[in-house]
VEXNUFI-822447 format. One record per atom (N, C-alpha, C): y, x, z. Coordinates in steps of 0.02 Angstrom, whole numbers, plus 50000, padded with zeros to 5 digits. Each point is the difference from the previous one (the first is absolute). Layout:
YXZ ...
! end
This chain:
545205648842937 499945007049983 499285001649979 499985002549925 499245000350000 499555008850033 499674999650018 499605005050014 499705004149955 500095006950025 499735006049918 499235001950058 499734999049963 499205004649992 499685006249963 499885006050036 499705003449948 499415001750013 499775001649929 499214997149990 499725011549987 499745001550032 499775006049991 499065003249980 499964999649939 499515001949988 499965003449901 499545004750006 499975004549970 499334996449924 500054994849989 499664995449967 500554993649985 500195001849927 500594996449975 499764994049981 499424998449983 500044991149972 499974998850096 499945001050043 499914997250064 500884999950042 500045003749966 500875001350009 500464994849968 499834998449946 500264994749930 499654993950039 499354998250017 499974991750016 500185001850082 500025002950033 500415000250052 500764995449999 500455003649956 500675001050003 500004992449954 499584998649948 500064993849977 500024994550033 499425001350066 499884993650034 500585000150047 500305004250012 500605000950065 500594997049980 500175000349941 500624998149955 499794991249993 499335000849989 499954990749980 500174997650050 499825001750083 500224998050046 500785000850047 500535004549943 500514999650037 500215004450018 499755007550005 500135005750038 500275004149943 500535005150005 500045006049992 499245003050012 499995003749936 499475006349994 500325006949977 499755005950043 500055005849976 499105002749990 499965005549963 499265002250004 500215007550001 499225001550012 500015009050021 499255000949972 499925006649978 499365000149959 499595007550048 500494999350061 499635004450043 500214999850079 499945006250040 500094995850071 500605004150003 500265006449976 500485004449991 500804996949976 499794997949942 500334990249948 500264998650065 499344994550015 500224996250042 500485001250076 499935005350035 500225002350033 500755001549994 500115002849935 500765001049965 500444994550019 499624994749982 500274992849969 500234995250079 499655002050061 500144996350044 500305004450032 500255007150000 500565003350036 500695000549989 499934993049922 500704999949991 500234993650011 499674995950035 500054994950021 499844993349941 500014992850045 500184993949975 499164997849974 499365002350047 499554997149997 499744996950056 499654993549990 499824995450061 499335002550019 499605002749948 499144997349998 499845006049963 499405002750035 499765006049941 499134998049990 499864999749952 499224999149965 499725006849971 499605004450035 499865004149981 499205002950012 499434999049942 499445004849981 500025005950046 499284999150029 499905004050036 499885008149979 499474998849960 499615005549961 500574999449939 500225008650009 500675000849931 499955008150007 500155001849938 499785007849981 500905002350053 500135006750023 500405002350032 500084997950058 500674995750007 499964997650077 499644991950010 499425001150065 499904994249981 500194993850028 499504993950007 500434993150040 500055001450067 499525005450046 500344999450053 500365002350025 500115006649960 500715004450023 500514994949967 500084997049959 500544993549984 499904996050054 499764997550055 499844994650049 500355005850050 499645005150013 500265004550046 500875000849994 500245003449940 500524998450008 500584994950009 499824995749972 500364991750010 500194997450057 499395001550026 499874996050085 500195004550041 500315009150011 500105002650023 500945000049971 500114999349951 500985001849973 500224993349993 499654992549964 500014997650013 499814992150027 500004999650048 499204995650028 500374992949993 500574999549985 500124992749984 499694995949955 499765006449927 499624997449941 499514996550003 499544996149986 499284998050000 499635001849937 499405005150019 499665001149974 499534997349974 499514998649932 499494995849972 499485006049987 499545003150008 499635005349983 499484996649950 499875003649951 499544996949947 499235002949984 499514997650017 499525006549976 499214995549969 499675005249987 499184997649980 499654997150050 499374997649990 499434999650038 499895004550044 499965005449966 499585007450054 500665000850040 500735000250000 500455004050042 500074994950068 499514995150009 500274993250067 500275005550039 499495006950026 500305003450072 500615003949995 500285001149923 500535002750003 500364995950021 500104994649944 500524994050009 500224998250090 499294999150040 500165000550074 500435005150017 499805004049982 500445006450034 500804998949982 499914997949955 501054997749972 500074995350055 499714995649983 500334992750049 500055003750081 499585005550020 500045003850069 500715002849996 500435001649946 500205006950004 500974992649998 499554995649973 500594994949990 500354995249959 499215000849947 500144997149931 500044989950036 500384997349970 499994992850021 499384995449982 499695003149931 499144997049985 499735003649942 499494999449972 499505004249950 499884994649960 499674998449934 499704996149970 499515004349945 499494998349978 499605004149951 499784996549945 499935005949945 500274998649932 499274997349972 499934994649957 500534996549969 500304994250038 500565000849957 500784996350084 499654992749980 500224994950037 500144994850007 500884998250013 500174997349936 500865000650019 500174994750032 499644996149998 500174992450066 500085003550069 499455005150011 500025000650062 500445005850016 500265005449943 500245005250018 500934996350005 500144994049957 500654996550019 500035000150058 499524996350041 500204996550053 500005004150036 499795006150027 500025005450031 500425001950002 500455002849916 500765002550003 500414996950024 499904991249990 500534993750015 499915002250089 499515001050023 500045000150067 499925006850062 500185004749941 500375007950025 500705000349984 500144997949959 500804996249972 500274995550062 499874996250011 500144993250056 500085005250068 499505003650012 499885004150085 500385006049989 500295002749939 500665005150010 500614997650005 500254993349980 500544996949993 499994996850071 499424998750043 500104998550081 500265004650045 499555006049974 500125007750035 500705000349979 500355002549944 500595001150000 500594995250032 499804994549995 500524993150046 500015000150065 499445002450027 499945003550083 500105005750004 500205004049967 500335005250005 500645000750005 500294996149938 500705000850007 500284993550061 499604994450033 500114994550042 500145005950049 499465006350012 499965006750079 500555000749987 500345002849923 500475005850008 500614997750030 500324991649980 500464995950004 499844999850084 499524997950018 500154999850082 500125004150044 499745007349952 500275007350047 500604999949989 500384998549928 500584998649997 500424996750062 499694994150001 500384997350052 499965001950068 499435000450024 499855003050065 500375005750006 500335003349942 500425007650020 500744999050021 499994993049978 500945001050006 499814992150024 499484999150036 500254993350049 500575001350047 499915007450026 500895000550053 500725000049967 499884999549941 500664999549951 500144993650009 500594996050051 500024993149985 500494998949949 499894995149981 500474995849930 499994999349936 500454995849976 499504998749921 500764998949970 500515005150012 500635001449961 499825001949916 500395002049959 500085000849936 499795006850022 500695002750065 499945007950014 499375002350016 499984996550034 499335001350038 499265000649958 500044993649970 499615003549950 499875003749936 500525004450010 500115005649951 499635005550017 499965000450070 499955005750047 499295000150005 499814993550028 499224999449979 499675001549937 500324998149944 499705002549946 499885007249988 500445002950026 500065008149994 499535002150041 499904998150065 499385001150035 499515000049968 499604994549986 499464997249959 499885007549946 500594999849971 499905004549911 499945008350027 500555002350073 499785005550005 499275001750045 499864995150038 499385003150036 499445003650015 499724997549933 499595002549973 499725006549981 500715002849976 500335006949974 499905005750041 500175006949988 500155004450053 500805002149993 500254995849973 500815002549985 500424998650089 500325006650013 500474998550035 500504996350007 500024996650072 500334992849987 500715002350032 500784999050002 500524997350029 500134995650034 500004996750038 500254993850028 500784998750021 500374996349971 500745000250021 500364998050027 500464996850031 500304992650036 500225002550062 500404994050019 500485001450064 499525001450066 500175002050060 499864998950072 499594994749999 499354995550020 499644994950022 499684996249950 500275001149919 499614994649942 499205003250019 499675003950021 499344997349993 499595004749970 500475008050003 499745005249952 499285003150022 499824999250053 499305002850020 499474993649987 500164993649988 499514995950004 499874999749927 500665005349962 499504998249910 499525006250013 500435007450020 499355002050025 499285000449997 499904996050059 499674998550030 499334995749949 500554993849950 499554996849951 499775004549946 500365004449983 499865005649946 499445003550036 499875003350036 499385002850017 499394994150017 500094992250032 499524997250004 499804997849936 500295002649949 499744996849928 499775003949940 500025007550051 499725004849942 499285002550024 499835003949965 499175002449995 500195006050068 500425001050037 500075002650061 499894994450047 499934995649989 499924994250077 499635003250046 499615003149982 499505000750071 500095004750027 500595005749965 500225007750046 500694997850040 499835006850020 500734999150059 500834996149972 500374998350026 500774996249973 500205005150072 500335006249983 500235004550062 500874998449975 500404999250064 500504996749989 500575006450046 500545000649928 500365007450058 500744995050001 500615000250050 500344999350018 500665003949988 500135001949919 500275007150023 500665001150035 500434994650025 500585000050005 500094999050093 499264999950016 499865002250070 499885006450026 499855004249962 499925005850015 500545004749985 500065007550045 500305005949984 499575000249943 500545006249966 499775004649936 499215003750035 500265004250051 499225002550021 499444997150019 500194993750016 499534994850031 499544997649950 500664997949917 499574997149976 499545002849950 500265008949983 499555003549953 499405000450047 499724998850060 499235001350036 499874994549996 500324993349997 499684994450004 499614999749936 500415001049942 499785000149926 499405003449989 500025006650016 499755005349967 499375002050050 500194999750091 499715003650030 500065005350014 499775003350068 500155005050029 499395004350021 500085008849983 499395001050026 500185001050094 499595004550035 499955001250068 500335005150019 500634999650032 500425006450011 500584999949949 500034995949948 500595001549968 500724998250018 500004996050055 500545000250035 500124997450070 500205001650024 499974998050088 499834994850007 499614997550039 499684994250011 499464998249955 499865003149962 499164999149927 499655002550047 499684997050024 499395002550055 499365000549967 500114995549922 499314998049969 500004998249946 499815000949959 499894996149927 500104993450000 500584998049948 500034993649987 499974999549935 499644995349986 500174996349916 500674997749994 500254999049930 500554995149992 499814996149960 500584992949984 499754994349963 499825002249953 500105003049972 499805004849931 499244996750000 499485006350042 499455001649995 499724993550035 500544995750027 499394994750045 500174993549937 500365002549970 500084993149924 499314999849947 499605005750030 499725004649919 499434994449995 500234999149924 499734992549976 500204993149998 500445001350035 500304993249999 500944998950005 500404998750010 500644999149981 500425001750077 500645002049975 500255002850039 501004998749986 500034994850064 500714997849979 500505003350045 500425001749948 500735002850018 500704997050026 500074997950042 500484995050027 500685002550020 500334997349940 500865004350014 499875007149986 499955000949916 499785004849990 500755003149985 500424997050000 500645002950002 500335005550044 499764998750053 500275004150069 499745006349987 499345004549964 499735006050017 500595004249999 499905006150023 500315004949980 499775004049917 500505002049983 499925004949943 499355007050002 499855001250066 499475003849995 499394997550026 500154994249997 499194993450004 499954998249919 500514999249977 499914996649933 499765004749959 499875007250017 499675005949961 499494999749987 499984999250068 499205000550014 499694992649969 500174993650025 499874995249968 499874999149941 500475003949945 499884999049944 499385005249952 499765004450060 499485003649972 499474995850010 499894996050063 499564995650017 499724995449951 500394998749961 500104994749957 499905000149932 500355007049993 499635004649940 499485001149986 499585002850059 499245003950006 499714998850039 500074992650036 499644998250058 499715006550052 500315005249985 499995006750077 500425002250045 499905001450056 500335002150033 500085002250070 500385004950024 499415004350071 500424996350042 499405000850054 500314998450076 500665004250015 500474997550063 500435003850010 499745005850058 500115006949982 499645005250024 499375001049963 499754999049962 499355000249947 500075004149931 499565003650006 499835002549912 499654994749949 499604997250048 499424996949953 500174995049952 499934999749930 500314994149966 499584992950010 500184994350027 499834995449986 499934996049961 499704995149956 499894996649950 499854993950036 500384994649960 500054992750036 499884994649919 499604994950025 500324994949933 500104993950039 500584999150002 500434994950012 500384996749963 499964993250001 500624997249975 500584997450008 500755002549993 500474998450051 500604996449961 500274997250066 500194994250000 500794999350061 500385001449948 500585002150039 500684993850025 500264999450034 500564994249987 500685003650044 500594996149980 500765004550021 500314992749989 500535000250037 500444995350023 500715002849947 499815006349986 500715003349982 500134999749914 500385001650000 500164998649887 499795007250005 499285002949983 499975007149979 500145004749922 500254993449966 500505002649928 500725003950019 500264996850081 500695001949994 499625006450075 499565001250038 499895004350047 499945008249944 499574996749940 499965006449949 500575001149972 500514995749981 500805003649985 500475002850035 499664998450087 500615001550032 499445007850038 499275000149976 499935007650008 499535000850061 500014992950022 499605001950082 499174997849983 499944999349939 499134996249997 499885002049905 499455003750021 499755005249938 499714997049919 500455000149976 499934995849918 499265000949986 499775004450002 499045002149965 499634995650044 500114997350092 499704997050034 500124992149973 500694998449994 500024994549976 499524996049952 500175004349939 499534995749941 499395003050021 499675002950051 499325000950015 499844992850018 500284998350063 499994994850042 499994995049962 500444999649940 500414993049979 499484998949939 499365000149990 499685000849954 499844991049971 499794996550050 500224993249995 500504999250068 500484994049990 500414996250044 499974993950012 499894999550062 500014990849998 500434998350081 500564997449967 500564996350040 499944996350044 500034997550049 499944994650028 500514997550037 500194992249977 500494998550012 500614995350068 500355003050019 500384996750060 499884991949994 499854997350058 500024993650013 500394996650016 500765002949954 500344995649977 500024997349929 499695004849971 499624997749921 499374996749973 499764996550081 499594997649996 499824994550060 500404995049978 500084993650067 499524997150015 499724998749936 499424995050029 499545001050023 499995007650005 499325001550033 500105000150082 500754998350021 499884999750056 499824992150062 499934995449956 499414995850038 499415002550013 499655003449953 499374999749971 500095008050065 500215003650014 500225005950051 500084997550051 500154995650012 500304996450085 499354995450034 499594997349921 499514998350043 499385004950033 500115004649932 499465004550033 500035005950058 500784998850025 499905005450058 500294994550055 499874992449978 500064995450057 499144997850034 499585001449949 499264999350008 499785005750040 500135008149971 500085004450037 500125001250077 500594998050005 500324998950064 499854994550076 499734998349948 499884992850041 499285003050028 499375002449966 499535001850027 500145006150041 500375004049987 500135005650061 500244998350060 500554995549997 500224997550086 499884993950009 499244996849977 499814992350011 500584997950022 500224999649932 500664993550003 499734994049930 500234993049997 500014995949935 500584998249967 500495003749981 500435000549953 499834994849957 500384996949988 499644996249912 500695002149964 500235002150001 500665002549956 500884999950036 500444999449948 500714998450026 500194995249958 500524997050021 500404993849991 500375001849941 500194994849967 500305001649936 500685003350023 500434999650029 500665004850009 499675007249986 499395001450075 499515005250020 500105004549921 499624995749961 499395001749933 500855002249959 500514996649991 500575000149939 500275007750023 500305001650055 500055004550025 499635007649982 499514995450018 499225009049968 500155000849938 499964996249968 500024999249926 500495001849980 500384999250021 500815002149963 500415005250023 499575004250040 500525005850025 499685005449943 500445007050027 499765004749938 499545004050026 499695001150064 499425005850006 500325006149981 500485003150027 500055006149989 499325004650041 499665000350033 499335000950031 499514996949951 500074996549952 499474997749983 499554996750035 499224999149977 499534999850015 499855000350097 499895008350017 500215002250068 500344996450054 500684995849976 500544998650031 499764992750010 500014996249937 499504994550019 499614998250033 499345004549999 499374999650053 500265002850072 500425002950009 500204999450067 500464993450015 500444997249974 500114993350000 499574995750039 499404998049948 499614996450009 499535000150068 500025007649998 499464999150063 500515001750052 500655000950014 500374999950052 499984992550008 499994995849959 500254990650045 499314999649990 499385000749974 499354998650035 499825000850069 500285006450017 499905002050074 500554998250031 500534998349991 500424995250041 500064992649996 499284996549957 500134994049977 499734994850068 500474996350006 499884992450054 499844994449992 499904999049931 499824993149961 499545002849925 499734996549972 499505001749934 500455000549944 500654998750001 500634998149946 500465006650031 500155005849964 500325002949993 500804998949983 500444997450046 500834997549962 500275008249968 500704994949996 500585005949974 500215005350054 500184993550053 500115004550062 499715004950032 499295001949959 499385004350030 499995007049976 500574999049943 499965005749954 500535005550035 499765006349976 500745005650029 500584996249981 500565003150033 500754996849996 500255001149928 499825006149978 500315000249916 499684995949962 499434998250002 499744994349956 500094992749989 500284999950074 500144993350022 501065000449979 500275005549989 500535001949972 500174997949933 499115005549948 500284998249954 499704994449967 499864994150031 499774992349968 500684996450018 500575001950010 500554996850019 500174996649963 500774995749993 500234998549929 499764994649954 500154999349947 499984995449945 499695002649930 500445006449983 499545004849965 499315001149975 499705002649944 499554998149996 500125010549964 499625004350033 500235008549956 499105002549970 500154999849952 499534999049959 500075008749972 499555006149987 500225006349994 499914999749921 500345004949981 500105004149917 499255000549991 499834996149950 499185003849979 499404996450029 500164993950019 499704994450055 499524996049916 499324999749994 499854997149975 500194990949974 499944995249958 500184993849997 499614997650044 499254999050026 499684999950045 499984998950064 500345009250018 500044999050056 500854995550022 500425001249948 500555000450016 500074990550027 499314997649964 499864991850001 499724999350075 499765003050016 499595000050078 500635000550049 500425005349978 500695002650094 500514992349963 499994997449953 500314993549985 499704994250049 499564998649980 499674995750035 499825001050071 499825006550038 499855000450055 500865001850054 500254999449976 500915001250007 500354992450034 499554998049933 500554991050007 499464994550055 499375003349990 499704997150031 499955000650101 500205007249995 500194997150093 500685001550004 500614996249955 500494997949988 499824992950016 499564996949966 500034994950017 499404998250061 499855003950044 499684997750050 499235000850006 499855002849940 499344998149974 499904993149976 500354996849984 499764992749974 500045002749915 499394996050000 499885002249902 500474991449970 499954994750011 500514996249980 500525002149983 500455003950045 500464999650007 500245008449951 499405003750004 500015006649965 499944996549923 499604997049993 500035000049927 500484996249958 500294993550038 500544996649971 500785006149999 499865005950039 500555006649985 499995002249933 499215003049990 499815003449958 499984996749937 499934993150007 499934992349930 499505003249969 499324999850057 499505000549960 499434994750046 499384998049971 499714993650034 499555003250053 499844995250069 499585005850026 499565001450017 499444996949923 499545004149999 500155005949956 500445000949979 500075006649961 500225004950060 500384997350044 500175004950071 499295002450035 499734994750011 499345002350030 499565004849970 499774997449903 499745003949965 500385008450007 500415000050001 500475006949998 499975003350049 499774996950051 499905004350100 499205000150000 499804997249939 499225000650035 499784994850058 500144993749986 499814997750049 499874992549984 499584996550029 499764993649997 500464992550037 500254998749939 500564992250017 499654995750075 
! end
């Protein structure tokens, strides 16, 4: 990719062997025949490098240095000047210019300068985007798995974060709806304000308009005192709505003014409040069919529903549950100093192959129920609740509607395999496949 340079000065043959010598060497050139020009020219982007004369009639080189390094400081600056201006020229390189040179140029030396303000922005930007990718990751390290689904969901994270758009979150009972959450605010320019978290399907209607909103002193029996609500204790930072389905119709009023105009009074209060928050709602419920059938307010909806991001039952997503079993077997194991090293292949075919109507939730209590009842480091079949150990019965192999090729290759193989005892010999001469391809396929070393 070649690099554009623009060359800013108000002295055109210096402008012309400028842009000549830049081109012999490879670069895109733009020029500016003032600092006003020049200024135009880098607010519309797609410049690496600015070269710009100090001494220039109107605006001059250091209000061009001044601005650059203040809107944008990724650029590297070259400041150009006479003999007499050395103490100006200092004053740029103070303010942030990357170096000075004085006229008449030496273009050997003014190359190598650009070659090596060129080189130290292309480091800066590669450690930049190396930060952004690891905040990336560091945000949704509690997201386990590396499904198709799964990482759909992540992507949507990643793309909305950033944003101030109100988020949806959707999915059954236990997939995991507070921990995207949770990554959506650790990945936006709110990280460092409050993540105030409301419950709404725990609360009364009256309970939960003071929790929200707040209460002043005296407004109703038992207000002994001023309270804030999540509202005002979010301000600045994000504020999630959990089972936003359940409100009542005269929460969702009020809600949706909230949301509108970020205002709104305490309960018993005149005073208008002003909040900036960003919120972040999730529902277990289909709120397309709650708005047809009349109990959940169409204008709140597409408020709420401004982006959506799904997240999906872990039955649409198998394989992530090794990669789930170990990490709340590591978990578990350090909370009730126990050494688990896993379960037995019946154990493992079993996990794998049931449907999680609990999801996520239902699982991790699984796991850490036979951690804390575990008697040996090998987790069996027999260790599991009775329905699990129910439904690994049989010969069968029930594979669900909508089961990736993938995964649907994993409950195959982990099926026949404590069918056959756990012996991989004997699993793979089933399957008539060789077994290092059995092994390669479990992840594991012949």
């Amino acid at each position: 990719m070649k690099h554009t340079i623009l060359t800013i000065d108000d002295e055109e043959n210096i402008r012309s062997g400028l842009c000549d010598n830049f081109e012999l060497e490879g670069y895109e050139v733009k020029q500016a025949a003032n600092g006003k020009e020049g200024i135009s020219l880098v607010k519309k982007g797609g410049i690496d490098l600015v070269i710009t004369d100090l001494r220039m009639d109107g605006m001059s080189g250091e209000e061009v240095v001044r601005y650059i390094t203040t809107e944008n400081p990724g650029i590297p600056v070259i400041v150009l000047t006479g003999h007499g201006s050395i103490d100006d020229a200092t004053k740029a390189i103070k303010m942030g210019a990357y170096d000075f040179l004085t006229k008449p140029l030496d273009l050997d030396h003014l190359n190598k300068i650009v070659k090596n303000a060129l080189e130290g922005r292309e480091l800066k930007l590669q450690k930049t985007e190396l930060q952004n990718t690891l905040e990336r990751v560091r945000g949704t390290s509690e997201i386990i798995g590396k499904s198709p689904a799964l990482k759909n969901v992540l992507e949507k994270i990643n793309r909305v974060a950033g944003s101030k758009a109100t988020v949806l979150i959707t999915g059954e009972s236990g997939v995991g709806k507070e921990g995207v959450a949770e990554a959506i605010h650790r990945l936006s320019p709110r990280k460092d304000k409050p993540l105030v978290k409301v419950h709404c399907a725990a609360l009364s209607e009256s309970l939960l308009e003071s929790e929200l909103f707040g209460h002043e002193e005296g407004a109703f029996t038992g207000a002994d005192r001023l309270q804030k609500g999540r509202f005002e204790l979010a301000h600045g930072g994000t504020i999630f709505l959990d089972e936003i389905g359940e409100i009542s119709q005269s929460v969702q009023v009020k809600l949706l003014r909230v949301i509108q105009n970020r205002q709104f009074e305490r309960v018993g209060g005149e005073k208008t409040i002003d909040v900036d928050v960003r919120i972040i709602a999730a529902t277990n419920k289909n709120l397309e069919e709650e708005v047809k059938e009349g109990r959940f307010r169409e204008d709140l909806y597409y408020r709420l529903n401004v982006v959506s991001v799904e997240v999906p039952p872990l039955r649409e997503r198998k394989e992530d549950i090794p990669l789930l079993i170990s990490a709340f077997l590591g978990r578990f194991n350090e909370e009730n100093g126990k050494t688990v090293k896993g379960f037995d292949a019946k154990a493992k075919s079993a996990l794998t192959g049931y449907s999680w109507p609990g999801n996520i939730r239902q699982l991790q209590n699984v796991v850490e129920g036979c951690v804390a009842m575990s008697l040996s480091d090998t987790i069996k079949l027999a260790d599991l609740p009775d329905y699990l150990q129910k439904s690994s019965g049989g010969q069968n192999i029930c594979i669900p509607v909508g089961t990736s090729m993938d995964e649907a290759e994993m409950i195959i193989i982990n099926e026949t395999l404590a069918a056959c005892g756990g012996n991989r010999t004997k699993c793979a001469e089933v399957l008539k496949i060789g077994r290092k391809t059995l092994y390669r396929k479990l992840g594991e070393e012949e």
